[in-house]
C-alpha positions as CSV (number, residue, x, y, z in Angstrom):
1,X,19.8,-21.9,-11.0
2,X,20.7,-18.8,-12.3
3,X,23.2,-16.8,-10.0
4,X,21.3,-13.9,-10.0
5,X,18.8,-16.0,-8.1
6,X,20.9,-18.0,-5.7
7,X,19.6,-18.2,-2.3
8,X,21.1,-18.9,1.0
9,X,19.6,-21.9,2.5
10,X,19.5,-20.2,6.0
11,X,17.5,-17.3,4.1
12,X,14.3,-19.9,3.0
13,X,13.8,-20.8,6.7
14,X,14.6,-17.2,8.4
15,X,12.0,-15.0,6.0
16,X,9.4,-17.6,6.2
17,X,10.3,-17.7,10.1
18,X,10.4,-14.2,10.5
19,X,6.9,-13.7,8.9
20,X,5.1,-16.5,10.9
21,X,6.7,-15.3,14.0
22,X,4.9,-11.7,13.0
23,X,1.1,-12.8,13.6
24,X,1.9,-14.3,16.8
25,X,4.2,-11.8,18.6
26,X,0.7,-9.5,17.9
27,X,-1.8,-12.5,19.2
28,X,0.0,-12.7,22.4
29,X,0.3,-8.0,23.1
30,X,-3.0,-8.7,22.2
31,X,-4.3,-8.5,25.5
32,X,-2.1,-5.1,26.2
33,X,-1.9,-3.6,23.1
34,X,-2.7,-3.8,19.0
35,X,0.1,-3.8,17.4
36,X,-0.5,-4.3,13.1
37,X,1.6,-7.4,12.6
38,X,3.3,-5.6,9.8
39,X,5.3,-3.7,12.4
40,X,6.9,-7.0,13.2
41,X,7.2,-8.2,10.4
42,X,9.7,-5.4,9.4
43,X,11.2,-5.3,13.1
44,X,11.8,-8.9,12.9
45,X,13.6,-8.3,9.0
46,X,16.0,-5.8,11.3
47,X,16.5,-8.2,13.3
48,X,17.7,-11.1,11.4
49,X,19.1,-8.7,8.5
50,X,22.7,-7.4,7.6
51,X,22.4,-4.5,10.2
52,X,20.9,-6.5,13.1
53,X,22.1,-10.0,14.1
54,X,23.6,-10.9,10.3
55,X,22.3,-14.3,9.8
56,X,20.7,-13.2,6.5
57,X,21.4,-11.1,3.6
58,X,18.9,-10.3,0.6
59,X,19.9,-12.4,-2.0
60,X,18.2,-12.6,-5.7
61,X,15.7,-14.8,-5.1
62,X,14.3,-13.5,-1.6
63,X,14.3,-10.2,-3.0
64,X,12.9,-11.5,-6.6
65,X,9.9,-12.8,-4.0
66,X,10.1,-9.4,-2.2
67,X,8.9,-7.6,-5.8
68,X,6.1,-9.6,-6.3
69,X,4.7,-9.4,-2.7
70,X,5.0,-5.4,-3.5
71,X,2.9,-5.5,-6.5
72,X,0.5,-8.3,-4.8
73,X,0.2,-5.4,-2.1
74,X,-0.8,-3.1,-4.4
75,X,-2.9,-5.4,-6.1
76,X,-4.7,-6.0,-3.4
77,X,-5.0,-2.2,-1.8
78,X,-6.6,-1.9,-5.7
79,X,-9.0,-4.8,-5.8
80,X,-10.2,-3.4,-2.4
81,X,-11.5,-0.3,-4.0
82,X,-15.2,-0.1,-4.7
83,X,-15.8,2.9,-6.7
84,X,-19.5,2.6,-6.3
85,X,-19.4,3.5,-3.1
86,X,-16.9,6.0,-3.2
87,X,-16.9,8.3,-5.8
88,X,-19.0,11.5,-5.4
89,X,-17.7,13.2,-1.8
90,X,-15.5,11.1,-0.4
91,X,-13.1,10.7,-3.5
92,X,-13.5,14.4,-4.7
93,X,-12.6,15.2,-0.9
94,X,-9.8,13.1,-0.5
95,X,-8.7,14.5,-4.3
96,X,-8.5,18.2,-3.3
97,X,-7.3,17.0,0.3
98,X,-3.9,15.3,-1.9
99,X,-3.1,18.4,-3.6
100,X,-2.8,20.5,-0.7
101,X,-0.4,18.1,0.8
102,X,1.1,18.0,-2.4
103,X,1.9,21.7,-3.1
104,X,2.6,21.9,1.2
105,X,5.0,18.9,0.7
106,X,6.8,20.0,-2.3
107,X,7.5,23.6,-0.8
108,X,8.9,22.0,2.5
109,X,11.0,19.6,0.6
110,X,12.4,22.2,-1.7
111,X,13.2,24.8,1.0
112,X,14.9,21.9,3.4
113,X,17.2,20.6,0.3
114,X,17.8,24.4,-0.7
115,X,17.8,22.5,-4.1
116,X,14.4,22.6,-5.8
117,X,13.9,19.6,-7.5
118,X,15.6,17.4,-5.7
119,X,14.1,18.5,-2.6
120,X,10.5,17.9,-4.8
121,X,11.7,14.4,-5.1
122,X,12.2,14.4,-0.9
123,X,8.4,15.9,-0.7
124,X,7.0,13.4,-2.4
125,X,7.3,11.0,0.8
126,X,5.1,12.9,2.7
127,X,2.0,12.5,0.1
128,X,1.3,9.2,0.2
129,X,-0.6,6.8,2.6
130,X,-0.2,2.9,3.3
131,X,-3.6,1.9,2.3
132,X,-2.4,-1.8,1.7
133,X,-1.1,-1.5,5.3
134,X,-4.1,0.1,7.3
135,X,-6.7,-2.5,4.6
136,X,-6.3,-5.4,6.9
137,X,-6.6,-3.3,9.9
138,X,-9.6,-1.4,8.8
139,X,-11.1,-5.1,8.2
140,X,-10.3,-6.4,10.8
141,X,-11.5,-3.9,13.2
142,X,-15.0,-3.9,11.2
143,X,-14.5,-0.9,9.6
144,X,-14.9,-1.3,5.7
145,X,-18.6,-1.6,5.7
146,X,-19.0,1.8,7.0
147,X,-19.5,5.1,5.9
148,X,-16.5,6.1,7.9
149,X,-14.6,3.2,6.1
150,X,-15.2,4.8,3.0
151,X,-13.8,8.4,3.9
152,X,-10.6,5.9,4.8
153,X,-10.5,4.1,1.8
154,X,-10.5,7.1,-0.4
155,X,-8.3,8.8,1.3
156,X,-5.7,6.1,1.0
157,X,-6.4,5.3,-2.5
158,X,-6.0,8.6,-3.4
159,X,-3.1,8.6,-1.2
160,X,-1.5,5.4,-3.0
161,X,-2.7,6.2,-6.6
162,X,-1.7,9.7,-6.7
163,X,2.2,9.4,-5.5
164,X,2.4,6.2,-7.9
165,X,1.3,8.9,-10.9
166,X,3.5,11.8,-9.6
167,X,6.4,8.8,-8.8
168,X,5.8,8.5,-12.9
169,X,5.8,12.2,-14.0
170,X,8.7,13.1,-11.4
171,X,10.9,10.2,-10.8
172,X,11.2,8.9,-14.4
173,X,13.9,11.1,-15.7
174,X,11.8,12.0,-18.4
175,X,10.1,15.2,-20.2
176,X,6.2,16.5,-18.9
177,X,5.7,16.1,-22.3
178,X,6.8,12.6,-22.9
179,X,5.4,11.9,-19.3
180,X,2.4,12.9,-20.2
181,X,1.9,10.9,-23.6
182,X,3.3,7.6,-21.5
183,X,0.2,8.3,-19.1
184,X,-1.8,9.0,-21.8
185,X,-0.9,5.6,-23.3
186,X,-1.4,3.6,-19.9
187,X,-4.6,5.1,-19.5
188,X,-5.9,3.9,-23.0
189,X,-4.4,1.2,-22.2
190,X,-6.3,0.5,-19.0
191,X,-9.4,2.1,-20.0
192,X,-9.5,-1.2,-22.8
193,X,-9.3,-3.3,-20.0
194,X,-11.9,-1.7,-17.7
195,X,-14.2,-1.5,-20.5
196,X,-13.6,-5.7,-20.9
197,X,-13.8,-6.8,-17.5
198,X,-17.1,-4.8,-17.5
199,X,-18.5,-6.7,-20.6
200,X,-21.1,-9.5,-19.1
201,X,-19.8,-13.1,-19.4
202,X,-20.9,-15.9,-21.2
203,X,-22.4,-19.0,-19.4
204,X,-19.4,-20.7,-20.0
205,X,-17.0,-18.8,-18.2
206,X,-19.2,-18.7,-15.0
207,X,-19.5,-22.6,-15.0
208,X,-15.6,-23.1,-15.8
209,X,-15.0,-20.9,-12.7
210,X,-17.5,-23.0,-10.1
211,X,-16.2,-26.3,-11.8
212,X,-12.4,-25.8,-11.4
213,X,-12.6,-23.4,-7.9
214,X,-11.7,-26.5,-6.0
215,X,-9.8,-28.0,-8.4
216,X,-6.6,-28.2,-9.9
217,X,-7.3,-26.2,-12.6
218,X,-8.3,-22.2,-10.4
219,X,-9.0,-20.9,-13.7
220,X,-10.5,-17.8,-11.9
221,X,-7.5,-16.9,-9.8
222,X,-4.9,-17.6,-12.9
223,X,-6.8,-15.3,-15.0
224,X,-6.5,-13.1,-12.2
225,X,-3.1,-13.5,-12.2
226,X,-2.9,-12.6,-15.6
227,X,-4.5,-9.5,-15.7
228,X,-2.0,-8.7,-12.8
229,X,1.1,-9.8,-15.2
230,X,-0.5,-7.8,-18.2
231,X,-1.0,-4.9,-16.2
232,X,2.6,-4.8,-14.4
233,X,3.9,-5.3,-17.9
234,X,2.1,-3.0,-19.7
235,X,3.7,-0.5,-17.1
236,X,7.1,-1.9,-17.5
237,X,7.3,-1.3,-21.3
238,X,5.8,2.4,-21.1
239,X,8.9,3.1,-18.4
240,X,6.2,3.6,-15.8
241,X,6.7,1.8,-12.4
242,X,5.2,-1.1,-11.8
243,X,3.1,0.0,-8.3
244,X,1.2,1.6,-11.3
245,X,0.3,-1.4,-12.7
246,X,0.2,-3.5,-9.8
247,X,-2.8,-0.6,-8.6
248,X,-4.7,-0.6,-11.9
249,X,-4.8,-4.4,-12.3
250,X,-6.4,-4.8,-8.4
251,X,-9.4,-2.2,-9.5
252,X,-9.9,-4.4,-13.0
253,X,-9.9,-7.4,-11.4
254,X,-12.8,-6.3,-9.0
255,X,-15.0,-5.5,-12.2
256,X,-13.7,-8.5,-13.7
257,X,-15.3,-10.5,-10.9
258,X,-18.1,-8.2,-9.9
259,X,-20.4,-10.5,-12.1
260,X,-19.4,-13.9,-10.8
261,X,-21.9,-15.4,-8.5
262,X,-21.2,-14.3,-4.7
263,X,-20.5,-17.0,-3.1
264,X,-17.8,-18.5,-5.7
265,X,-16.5,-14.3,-5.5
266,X,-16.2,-14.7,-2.0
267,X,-13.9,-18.0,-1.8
268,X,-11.7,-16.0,-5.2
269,X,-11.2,-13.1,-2.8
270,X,-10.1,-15.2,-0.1
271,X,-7.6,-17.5,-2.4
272,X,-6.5,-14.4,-3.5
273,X,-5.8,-13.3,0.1
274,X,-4.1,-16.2,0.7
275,X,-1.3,-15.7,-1.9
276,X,-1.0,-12.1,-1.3
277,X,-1.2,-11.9,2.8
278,X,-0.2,-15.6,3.5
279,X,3.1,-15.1,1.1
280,X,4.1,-12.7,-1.0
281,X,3.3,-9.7,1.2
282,X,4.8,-10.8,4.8
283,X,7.9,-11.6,2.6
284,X,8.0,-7.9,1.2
285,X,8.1,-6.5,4.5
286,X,10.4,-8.8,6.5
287,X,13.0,-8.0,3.3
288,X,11.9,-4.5,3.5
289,X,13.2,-4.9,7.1
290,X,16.4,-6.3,6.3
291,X,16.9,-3.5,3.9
292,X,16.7,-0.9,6.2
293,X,19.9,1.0,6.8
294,X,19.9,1.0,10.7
295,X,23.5,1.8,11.1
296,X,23.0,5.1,9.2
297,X,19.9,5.9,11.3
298,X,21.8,5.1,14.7
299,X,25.7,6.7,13.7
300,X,24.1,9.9,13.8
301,X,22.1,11.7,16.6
302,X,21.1,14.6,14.3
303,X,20.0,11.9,11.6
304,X,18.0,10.2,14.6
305,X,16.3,13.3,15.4
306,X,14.7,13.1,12.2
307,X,12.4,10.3,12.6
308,X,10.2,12.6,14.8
309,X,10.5,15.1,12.8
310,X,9.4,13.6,9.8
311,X,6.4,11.6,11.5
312,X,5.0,15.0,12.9
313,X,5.6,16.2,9.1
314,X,3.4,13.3,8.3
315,X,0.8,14.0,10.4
316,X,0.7,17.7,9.6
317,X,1.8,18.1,5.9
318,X,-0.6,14.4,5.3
319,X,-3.2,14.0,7.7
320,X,-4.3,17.6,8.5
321,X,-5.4,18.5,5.3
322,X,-7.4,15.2,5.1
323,X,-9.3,16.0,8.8
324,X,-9.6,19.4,7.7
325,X,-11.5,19.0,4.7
326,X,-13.6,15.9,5.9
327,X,-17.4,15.9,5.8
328,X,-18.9,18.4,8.1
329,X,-21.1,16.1,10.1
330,X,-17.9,14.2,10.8
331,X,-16.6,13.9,14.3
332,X,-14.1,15.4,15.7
333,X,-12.8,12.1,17.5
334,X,-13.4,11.0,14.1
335,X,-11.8,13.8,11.8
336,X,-8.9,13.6,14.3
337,X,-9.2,9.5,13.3
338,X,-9.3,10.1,9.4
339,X,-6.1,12.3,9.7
340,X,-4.0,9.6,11.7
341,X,-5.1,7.0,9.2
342,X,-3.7,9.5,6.2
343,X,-1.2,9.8,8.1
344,X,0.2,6.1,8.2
345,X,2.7,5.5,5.7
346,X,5.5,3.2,4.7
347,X,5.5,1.0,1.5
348,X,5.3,4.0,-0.8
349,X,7.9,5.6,1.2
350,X,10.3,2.6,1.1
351,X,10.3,3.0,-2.9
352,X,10.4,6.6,-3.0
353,X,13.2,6.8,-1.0
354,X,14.8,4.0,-2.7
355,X,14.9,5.6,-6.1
356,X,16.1,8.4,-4.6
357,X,19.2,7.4,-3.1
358,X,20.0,5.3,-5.9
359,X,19.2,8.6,-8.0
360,X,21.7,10.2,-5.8
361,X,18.9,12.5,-5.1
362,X,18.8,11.7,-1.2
363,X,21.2,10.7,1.0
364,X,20.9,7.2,2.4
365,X,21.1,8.3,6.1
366,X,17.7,10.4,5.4
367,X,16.1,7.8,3.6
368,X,16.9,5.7,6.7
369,X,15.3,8.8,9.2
370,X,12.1,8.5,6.5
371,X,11.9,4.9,6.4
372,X,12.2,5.0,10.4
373,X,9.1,7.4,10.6
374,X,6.9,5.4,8.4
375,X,7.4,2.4,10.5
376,X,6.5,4.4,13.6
377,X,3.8,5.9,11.6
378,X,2.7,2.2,10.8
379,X,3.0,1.5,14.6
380,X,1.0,4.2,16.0
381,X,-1.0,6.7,14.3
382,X,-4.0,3.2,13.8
383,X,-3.6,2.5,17.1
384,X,-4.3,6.2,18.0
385,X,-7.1,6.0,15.2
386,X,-8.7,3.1,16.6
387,X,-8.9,4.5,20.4
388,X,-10.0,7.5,19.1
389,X,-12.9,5.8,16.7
390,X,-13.6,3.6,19.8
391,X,-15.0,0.6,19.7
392,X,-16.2,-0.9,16.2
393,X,-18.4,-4.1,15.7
394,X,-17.3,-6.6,13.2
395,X,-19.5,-6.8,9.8
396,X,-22.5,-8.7,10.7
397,X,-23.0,-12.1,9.2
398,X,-23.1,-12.6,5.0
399,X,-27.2,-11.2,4.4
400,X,-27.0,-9.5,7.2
401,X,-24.0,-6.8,6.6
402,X,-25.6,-3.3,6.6
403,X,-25.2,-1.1,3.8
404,X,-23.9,2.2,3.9
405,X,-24.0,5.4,1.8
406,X,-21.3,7.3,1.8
407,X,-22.0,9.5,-1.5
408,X,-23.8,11.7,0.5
409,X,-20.8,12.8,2.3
């Protein structure tokens, strides 16, 4: 094996540890309190990484697995998005919503550094929202299916999608112009691909995927896994990053499968589940966990003082402008709802800050205050969404699920 992919034995039995420990930690506060299980999944990476009890470091190949559950996050937080429902209201809403925080989170990070662009690279934290993270808490509470599920889920896609294209125009190192042709290009690019996935299929296709969904041969989920390589790549080679990629290939893979037969759809999504939130994704956060500069965070009351700081910045420079320009029948236990899930932020703020401090953009004791607020973020602001939302009935039974129209919002 390569060295650049050695692993430490300890390392295959920790991570995989770490993330099975994550689900039941949750299971059993169940009864006192709802804690996402991606909070311990990253508090457990802490605890077993280089800055907690040092029985495991990252080496090439957990963090080679770490990349991949990344873009399978993103994937995922894509293929969740159905534009039918959203766009009209809740996706121009959520739009405008974005670039306030935007131009809010720009200023504050430019006046804090006293150095405008960098501190514009700072700002960018503040836009974004965990959409992969809250996804499995908004289904599991029974929230998708409803019209105040779709407010969430544009807001976060916007919230994801929007920092991923800024992330491109900002933290490439290139020119607006040449930015802007590289966009350009990806949006050909994945406009070729949107318009194929769209294309009915042949008989064929539809019979190879019933015949070989329970076979060896999964032809639906490795073309699925294709489109997710071609995508990521595609980004790669235009200098984009590859959350970009990751994003668009989740949305074509929906259409791709939006004319395969419901029930075989149904046992695609949940194979693809499987990979993504029984795998790759736990081990993204546990690493992410084991990453996190802890010692930098706790050497320095001042820098500790920031994690407060910068979670009320993400509820007021984020989720405020997403409550305030809600629908007006909305709520207010529900607008307040809306703005704590916009609120909730981490993945996008783990590479942000990442590229920054490698940039030399950021020091590494801020990124490590940011970091530390998204995770509280992560911890509380759904848990504070889902006491103010109430009680919320899990989707009724296949046939039975209600449908909802959120255009008119």
């Amino acid at each position: 094996m390569s060295a650049d992919f050695q692993a430490e034995p300890l390392s295959l039995i920790l991570v995989p540890a770490a993330a099975v420990a994550a689900p039941l930690i949750a299971d059993r506060l169940l009864r006192w309190i709802a804690v996402p299980t991606v909070v311990f999944e990253i508090l457990l990476g802490v605890l077993i990484g280089p800055d907690g009890l040092a029985w495991v470091h990252v080496d090439g190949l957990v963090d080679a697995i770490s990349q991949f559950g990344l873009a399978m996050l993103m994937f995922l937080a894509g293929y969740e998005i159905d534009f039918a429902r959203l766009r009209g209201g809740p996706l121009k809403r959520a739009g405008a919503a974005w670039l306030v925080t935007l131009v809010v989170a720009l200023g504050i990070g430019s006046l804090a550094n006293h150095v405008p662009l960098d501190g514009a690279f700072a700002g960018l934290a503040l836009t974004t929202t965990a959409l992969g993270t809250i996804l499995p808490i908004l289904r599991d509470a029974g929230e998708l299916p409803t019209p105040f599920g779709s407010l969430v889920m544009a807001t976060g896609a916007v919230g994801e999608f929007a920092p991923i294209i800024a992330i491109a125009v900002l933290l490439s190192g290139n020119t607006p112009a040449r930015s802007a042709l590289i966009l350009g290009v990806f949006a050909v690019i994945t406009a070729v691909a949107v318009a194929f996935a769209r294309r009915p299929r042949p008989g064929w296709v539809t019979r190879l995927i019933r015949r070989t969904l329970r076979t060896s041969g999964q032809f639906a989920v490795r073309t699925v896994i294709l489109v997710l390589g071609t995508m990521v790549a595609a980004a790669l080679w235009l200098d984009l990053d590859m959350l970009l990629g990751a994003f668009t290939a989740g949305i074509v893979a929906h259409l791709l499968l939006s004319g395969v037969p419901e029930a075989e759809e149904e046992v695609i999504e949940a194979k693809l589940e499987a990979i993504g939130f029984g795998f790759l994704v736990p081990v993204f956060f546990v690493v992410s966990g084991m990453k996190f500069d802890l010692d930098a965070l706790l050497g320095d009351p001042g820098t500790l003082l920031l994690v407060p700081g910068f979670l009320l910045l993400f509820l007021a420079v984020r989720g405020a402008p997403a409550a305030f320009l809600a629908p007006a029948g909305l709520g207010r236990r529900d607008r307040g709802a809306l703005g704590l899930y916009a609120a909730t932020a981490l993945p996008l703020v783990v590479v942000i800050t990442t590229i920054e401090v490698d940039a030399g953009h950021l020091p590494s004791s801020t990124a490590a205050a940011l970091v530390g607020a998204g995770m509280l973020s992560v911890l509380f602001f759904p848990l504070l969404a889902q006491r103010l939302r109430g009680d919320v009935r899990p989707p009724a039974a296949e046939g039975d699920r209600p449908r909802v129209n959120a255009e008119s919002w």
